[in-house]
TITI-358410 format. One line per 5 residues: number of its first residue (from 0); for each residue z, y, x of N, C-alpha, C. Coordinates in Angstrom, 1 decimal, padded with zeros to 4 digits, always signed. Layout:
// residues N
NUM> Z:Y:X:Z:Y:X:Z:Y:X | ...
This chain:
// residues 136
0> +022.0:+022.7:-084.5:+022.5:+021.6:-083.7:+022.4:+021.9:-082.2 | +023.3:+021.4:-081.3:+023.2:+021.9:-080.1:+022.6:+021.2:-079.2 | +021.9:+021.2:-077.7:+021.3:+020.6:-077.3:+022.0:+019.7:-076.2 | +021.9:+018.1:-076.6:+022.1:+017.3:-075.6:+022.1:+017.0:-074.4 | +020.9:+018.1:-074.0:+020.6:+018.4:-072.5:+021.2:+019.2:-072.0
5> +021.4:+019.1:-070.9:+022.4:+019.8:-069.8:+021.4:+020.7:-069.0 | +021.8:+021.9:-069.2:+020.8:+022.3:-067.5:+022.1:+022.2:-066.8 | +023.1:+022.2:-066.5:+024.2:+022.1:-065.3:+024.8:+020.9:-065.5 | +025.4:+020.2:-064.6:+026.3:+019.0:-064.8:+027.2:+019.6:-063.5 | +028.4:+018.6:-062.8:+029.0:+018.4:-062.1:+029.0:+017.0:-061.2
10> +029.5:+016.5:-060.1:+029.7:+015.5:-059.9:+031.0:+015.6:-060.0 | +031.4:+013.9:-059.4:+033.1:+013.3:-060.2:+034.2:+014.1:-058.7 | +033.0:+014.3:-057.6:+033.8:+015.4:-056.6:+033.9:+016.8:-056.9 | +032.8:+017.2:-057.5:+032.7:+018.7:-057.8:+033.6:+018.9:-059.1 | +034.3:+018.2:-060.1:+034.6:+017.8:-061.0:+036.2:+018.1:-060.0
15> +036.7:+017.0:-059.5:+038.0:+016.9:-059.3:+038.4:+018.4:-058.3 | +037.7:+019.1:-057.6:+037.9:+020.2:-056.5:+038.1:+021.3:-057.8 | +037.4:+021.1:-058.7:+037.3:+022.6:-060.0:+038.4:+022.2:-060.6 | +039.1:+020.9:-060.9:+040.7:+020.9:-061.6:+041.5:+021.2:-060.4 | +041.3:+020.7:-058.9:+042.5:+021.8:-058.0:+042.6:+023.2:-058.7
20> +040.9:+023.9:-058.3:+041.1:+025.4:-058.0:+041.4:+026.1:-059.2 | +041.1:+025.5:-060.6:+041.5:+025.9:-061.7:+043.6:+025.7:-061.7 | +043.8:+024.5:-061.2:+045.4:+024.3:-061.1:+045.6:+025.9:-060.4 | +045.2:+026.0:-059.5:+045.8:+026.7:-058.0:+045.8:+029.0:-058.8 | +044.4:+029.0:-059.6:+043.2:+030.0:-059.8:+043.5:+030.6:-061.3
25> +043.6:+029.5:-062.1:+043.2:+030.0:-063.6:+042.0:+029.4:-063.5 | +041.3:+029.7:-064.9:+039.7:+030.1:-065.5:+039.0:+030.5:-064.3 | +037.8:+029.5:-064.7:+036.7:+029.7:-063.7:+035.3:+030.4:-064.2 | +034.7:+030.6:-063.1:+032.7:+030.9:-063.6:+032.4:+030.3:-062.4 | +031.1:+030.5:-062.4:+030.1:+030.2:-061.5:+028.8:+031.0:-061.1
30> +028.4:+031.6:-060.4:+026.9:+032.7:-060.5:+026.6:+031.8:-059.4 | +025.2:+031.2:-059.8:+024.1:+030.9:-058.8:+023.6:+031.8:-058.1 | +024.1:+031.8:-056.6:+023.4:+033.2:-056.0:+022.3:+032.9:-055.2 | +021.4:+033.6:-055.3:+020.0:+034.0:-055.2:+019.5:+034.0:-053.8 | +020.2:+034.0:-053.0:+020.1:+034.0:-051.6:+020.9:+035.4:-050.8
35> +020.5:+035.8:-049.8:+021.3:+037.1:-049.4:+022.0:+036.0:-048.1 | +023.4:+037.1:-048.2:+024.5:+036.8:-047.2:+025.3:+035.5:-047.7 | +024.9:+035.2:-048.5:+025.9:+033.5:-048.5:+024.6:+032.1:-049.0 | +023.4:+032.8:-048.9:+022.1:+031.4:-049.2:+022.2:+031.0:-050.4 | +021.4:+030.2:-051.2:+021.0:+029.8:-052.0:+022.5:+028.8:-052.5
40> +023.6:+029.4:-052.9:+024.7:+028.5:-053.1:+025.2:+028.8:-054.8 | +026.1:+027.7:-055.1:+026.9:+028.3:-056.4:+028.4:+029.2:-055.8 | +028.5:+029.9:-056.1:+029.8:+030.9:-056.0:+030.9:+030.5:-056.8 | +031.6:+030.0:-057.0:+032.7:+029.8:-057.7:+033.9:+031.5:-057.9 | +034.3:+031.6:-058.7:+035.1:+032.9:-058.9:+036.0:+032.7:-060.0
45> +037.3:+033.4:-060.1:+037.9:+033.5:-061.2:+037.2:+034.3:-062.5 | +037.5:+033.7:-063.4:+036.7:+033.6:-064.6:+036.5:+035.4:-065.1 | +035.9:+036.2:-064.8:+035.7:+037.7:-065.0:+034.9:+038.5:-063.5 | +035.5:+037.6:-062.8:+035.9:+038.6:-061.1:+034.1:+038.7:-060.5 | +033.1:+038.1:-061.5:+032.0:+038.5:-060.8:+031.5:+038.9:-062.3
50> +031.2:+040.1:-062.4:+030.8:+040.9:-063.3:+029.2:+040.5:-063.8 | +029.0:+040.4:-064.7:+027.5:+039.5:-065.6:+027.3:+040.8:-066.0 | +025.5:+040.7:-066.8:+025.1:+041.9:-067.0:+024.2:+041.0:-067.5 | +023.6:+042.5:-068.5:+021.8:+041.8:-068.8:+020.8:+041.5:-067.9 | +020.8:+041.1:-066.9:+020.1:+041.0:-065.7:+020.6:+039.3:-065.8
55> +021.6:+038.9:-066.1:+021.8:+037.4:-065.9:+022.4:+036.3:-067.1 | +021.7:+035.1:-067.2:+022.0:+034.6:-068.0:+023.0:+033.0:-068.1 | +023.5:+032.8:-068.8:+024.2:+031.8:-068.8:+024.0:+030.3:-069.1 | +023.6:+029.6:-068.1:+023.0:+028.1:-068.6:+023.8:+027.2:-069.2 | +025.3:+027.4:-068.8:+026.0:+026.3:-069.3:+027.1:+026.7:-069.4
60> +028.0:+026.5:-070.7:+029.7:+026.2:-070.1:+029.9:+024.9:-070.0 | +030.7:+024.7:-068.8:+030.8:+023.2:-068.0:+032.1:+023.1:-068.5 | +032.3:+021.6:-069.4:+033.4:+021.2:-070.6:+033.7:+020.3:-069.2 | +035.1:+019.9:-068.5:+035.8:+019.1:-067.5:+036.7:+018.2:-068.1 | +036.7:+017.2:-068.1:+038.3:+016.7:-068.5:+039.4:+017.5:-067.5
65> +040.4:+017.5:-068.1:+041.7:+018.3:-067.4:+041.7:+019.4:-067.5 | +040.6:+020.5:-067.5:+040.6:+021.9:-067.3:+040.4:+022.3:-069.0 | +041.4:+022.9:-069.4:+041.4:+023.2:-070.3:+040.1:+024.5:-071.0 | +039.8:+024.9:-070.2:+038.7:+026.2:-070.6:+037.4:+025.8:-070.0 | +036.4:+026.3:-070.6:+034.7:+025.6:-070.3:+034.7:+026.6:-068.9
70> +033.7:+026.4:-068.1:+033.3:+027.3:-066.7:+031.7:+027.9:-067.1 | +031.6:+028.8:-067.4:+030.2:+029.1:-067.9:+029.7:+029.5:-066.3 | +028.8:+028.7:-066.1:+027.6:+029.0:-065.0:+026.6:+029.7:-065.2 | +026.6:+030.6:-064.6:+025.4:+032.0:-064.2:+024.8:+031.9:-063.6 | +023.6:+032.9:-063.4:+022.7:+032.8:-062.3:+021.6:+034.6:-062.9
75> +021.0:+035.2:-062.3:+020.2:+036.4:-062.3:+018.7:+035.2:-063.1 | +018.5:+036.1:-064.4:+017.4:+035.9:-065.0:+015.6:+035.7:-064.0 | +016.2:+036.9:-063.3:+014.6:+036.4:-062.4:+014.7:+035.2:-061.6 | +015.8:+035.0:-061.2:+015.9:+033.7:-060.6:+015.9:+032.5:-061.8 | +016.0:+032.3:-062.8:+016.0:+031.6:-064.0:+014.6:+031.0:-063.9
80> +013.7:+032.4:-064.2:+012.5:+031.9:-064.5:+011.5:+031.4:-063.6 | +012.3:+030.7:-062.1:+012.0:+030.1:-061.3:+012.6:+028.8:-061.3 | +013.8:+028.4:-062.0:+014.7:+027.4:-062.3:+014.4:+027.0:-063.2 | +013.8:+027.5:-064.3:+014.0:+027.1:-066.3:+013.8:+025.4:-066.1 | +012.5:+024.9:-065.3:+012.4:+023.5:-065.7:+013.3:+022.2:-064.9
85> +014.4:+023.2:-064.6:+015.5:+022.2:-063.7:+016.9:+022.0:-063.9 | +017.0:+020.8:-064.1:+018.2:+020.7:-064.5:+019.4:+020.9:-062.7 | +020.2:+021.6:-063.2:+021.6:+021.4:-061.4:+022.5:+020.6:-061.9 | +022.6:+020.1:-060.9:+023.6:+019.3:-060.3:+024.6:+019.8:-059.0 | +025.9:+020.4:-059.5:+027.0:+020.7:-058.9:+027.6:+019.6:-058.1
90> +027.5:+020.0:-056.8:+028.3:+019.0:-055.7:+029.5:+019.7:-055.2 | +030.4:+018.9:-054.8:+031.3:+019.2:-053.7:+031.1:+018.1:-052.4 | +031.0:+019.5:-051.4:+031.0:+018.3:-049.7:+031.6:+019.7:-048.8 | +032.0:+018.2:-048.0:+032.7:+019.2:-046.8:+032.3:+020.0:-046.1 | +033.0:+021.6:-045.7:+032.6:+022.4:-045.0:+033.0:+023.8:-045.2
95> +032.2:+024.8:-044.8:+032.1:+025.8:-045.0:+031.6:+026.8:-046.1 | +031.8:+027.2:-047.2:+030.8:+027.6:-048.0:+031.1:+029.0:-047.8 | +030.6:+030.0:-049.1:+030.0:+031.3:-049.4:+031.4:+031.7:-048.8 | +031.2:+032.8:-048.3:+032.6:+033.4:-048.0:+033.7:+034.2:-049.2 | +032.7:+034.1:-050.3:+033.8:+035.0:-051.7:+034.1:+033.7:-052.8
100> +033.1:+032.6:-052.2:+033.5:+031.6:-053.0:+035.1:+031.0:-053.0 | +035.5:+030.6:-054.3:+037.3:+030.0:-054.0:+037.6:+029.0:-053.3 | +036.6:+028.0:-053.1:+036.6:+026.8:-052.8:+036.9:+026.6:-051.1 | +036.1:+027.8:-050.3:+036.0:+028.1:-049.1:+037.5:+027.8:-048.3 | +038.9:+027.9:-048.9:+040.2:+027.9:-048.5:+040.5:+026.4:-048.6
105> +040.0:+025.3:-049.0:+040.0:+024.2:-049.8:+038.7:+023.2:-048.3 | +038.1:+023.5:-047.7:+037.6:+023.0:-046.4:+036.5:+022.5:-047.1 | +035.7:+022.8:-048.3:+035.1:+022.5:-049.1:+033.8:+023.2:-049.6 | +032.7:+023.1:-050.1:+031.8:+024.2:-049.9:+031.3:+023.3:-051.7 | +030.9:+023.9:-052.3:+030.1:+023.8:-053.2:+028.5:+023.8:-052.8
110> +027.7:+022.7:-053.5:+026.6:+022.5:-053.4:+025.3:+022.2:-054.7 | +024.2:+022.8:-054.4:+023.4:+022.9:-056.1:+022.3:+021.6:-055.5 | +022.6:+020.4:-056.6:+020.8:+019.9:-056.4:+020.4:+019.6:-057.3 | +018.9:+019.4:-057.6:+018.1:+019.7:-058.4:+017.0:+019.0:-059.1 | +016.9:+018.4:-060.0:+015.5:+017.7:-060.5:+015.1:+018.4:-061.6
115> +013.4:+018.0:-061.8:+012.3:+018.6:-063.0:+013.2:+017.9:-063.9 | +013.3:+018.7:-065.1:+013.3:+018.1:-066.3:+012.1:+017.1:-066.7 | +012.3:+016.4:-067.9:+011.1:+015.9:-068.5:+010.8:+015.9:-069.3 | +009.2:+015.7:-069.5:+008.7:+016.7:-070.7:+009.3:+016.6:-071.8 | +010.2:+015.5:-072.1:+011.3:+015.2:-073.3:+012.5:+016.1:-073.5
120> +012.7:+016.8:-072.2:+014.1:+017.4:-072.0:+013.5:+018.8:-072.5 | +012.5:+018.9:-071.9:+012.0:+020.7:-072.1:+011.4:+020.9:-073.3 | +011.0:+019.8:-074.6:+010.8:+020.0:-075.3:+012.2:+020.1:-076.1 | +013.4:+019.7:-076.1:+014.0:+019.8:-076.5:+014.9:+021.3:-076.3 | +014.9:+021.8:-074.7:+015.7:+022.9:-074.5:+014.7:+024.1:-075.0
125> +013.8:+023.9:-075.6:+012.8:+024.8:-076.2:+013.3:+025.8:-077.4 | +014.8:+024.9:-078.1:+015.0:+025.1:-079.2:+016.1:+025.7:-078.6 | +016.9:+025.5:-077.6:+017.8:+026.1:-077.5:+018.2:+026.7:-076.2 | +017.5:+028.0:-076.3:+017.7:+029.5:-074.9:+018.9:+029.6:-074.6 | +019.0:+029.9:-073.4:+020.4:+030.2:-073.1:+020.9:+031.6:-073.0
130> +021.6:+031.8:-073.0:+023.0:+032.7:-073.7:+022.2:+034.1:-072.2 | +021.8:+035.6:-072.7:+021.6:+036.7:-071.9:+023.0:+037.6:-072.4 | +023.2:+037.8:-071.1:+024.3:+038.8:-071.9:+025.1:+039.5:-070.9 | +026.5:+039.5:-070.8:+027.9:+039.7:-070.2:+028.5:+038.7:-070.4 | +029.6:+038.6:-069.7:+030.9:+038.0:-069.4:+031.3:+038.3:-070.5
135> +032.2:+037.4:-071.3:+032.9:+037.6:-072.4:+034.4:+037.3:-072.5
């Protein structure tokens, strides 16, 4: 059985900017990146265009109304095991984001926030690890 808990959600803004760029894009992903040259942001990319590896894992495909294909959101394992007890929450607000991100053409930046799970949720995602792998 699959688990009810979310590590990723969306808001109903971050929600409606992903059926633009999907309209505008195709198929999406997402890699949570780690910091560097664009900060601690979600990256938005056409669905392949950021290459996965065993180095990173996949917390969620994000099911949307309107977008016909799930968006599986990534992020690098070592960063994971600093994340595992948190659920994200995908925002959209105005601005500037990552410069490879899609959304950046759109005056729009994507945004990650974040709460502890609880001990009810983590006992539950216990049973069910998320996906190490590649892009599929």
């Amino acid at each position: 059985m699959a688990s009810m808990v979310q590590r990723v959600d969306v808001t109903p803004e971050a929600a409606d900017l992903l059926r633009r760029l999907t309209g505008i894009h195709g198929p999406l992903m997402f890699h949570q990146s780690g910091g560097c040259c664009d900060g601690s942001a979600p990256m938005c990319y056409l669905a392949g265009e950021f290459r996965t590896g065993g180095q990173d894992v996949r917390l969620e495909e994000l099911v949307i109304d309107g977008i016909p294909e799930p968006i599986g959101f990534w992020m690098s394992a070592s960063q994971f095991a600093y994340w595992e007890h948190t659920r994200l929450t995908i925002d959209a607000v105005p601005g500037r984001g990552g410069g490879f991100s899609l959304e950046v053409s759109e005056g729009m930046r994507f945004h990650t926030r974040s709460r502890l799970f609880t001990d009810e949720e983590v006992a539950e995602l216990a049973d069910h690890p998320v996906f190490v792998g590649v892009t599929q």
